[in-house]
N, C-alpha and C positions, 0 to 999 in steps of 0.2 A: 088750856093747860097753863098751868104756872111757871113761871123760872124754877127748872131743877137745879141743880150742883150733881152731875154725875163725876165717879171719880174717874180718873186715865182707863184703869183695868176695864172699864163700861164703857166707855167711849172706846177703844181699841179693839175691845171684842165685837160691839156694833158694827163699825167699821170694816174688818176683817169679815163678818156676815155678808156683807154688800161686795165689798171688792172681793176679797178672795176665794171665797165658798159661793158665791152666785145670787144669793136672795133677792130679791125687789127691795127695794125703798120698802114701799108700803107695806111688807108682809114683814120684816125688821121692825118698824115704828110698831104696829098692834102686838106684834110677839111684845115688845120691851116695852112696853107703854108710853113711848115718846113721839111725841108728831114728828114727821117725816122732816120738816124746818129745820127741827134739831139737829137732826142728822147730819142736812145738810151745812148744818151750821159750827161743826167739828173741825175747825180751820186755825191758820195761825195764832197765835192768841189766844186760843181754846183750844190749844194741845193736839190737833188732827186735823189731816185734809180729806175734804171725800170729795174726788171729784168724780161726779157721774157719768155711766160711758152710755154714753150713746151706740145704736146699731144703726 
């Protein structure tokens, strides 16, 4: 996959998918079309943190 540019509003909905409604990583990335990387890669700098919880 290429460098996107998603805007905040897609990056925070992403986000919000993972952390506060529950999804997986992986099942987030194929809904949205972004590698899971991405995701993870929503951090200072790029406007969002996601940090993943571990069980």
């Amino acid at each position: 996959m290429g460098k996107g540019h998603f805007s905040d509003d897609f990056k925070r909905d992403a986000v919000a998918q993972i952390a506060e409604r529950g999804y997986p990583v992986s099942e987030v990335s194929e809904r949205l079309s972004v590698s899971p990387h991405s995701l993870y890669g929503y951090r200072p700098g790029n406007s969002l943190v996601l940090i993943p919880i571990t069980s």
